[in-house]
C-alpha positions in Angstrom: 0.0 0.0 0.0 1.6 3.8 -0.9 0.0 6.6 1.0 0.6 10.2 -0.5 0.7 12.9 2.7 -1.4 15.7 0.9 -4.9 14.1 0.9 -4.8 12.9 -2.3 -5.7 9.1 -2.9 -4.3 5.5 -1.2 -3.4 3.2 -3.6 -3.4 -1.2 -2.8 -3.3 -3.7 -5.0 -7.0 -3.5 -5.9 -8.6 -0.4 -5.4 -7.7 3.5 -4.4 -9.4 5.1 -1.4 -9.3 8.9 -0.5 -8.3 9.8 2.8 -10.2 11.7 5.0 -10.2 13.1 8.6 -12.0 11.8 11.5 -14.1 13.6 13.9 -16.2 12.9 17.3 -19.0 14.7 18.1 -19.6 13.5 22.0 -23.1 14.9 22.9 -25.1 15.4 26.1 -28.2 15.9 26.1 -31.2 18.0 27.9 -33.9 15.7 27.0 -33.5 12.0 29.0 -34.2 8.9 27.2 -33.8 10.6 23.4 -30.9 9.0 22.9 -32.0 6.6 20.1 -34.0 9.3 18.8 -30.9 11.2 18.3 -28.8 8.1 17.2 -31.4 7.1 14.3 -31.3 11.1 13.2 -28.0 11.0 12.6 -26.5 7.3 11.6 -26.3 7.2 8.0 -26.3 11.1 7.3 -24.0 11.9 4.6 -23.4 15.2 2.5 -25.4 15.7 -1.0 -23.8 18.8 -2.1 -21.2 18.1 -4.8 -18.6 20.5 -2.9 -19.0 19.1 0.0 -17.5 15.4 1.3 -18.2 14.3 4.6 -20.4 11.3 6.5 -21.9 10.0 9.6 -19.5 6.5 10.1 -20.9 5.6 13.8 -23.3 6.4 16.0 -24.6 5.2 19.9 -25.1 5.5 23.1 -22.5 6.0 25.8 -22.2 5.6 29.5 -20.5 8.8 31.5 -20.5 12.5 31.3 -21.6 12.1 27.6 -24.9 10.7 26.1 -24.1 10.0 22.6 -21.0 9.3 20.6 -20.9 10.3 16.8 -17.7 9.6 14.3 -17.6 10.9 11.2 -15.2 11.4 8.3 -14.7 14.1 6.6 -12.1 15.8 3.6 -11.6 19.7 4.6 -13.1 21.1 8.0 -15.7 23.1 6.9 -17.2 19.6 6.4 -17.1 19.0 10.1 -18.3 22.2 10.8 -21.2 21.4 8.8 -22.1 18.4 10.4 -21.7 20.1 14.3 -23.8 22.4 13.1 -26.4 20.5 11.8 -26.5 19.0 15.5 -27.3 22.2 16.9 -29.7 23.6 14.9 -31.8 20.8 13.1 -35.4 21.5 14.4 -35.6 17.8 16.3 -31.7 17.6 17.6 -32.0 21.4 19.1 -34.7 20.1 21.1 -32.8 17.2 22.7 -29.2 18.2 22.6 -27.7 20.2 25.6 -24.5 20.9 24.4 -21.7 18.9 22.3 -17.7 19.1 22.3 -15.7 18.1 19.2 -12.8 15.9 18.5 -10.9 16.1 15.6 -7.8 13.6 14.3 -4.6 15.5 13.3 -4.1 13.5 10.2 -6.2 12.8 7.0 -5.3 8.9 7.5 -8.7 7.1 7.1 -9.5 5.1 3.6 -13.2 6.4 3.3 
């Protein structure tokens, strides 16, 4: 496998992949017992617009000081702020999230 550092493409034997970064959204939430609500609104979202080039990877659930855990992958960071704010001001989510925080990888390393 060759991997180009500038966000260009992977290359294998088969196939080439784009890398893209990765992103957690950890959200808590004002509204108890909405987490699958929230989970099923966001698992599977992925951009439409041609400029953009991002998606929802994994979504659930968590135990702690968070309610829900979101990864997603995404090319430049405009398309994380996208999806974060999406979160926070979709009619339905605004109503059940409290607040989020955002975690973002430091390299574009993930074959999307």
């Amino acid at each position: 496998m060759k991997l180009k550092k500038n966000n260009k493409d992977v290359k294998n034997n088969k196939n080439t992949y784009k890398l893209y970064y990765r992103g957690y959204i950890l959200i808590r939430l004002k509204v108890i017992g909405s987490e699958w609500k929230v989970v099923d609104k966001l698992k599977g979202l992925k951009s439409t617009d041609p400029g953009e080039d991002w998606n929802i990877t994994y979504a659930t659930p968590v135990y702690g000081g968070w309610d829900v855990m979101v990864e997603c992958s995404f090319s430049r960071l405009r398309d994380l702020d996208k999806i974060v704010t999406f979160c926070r001001v979709d009619k339905d989510l605004s109503q059940w999230i409290e607040e989020t925080t955002t975690l973002m990888g430091s390299k574009n390393d993930y074959p999307g």
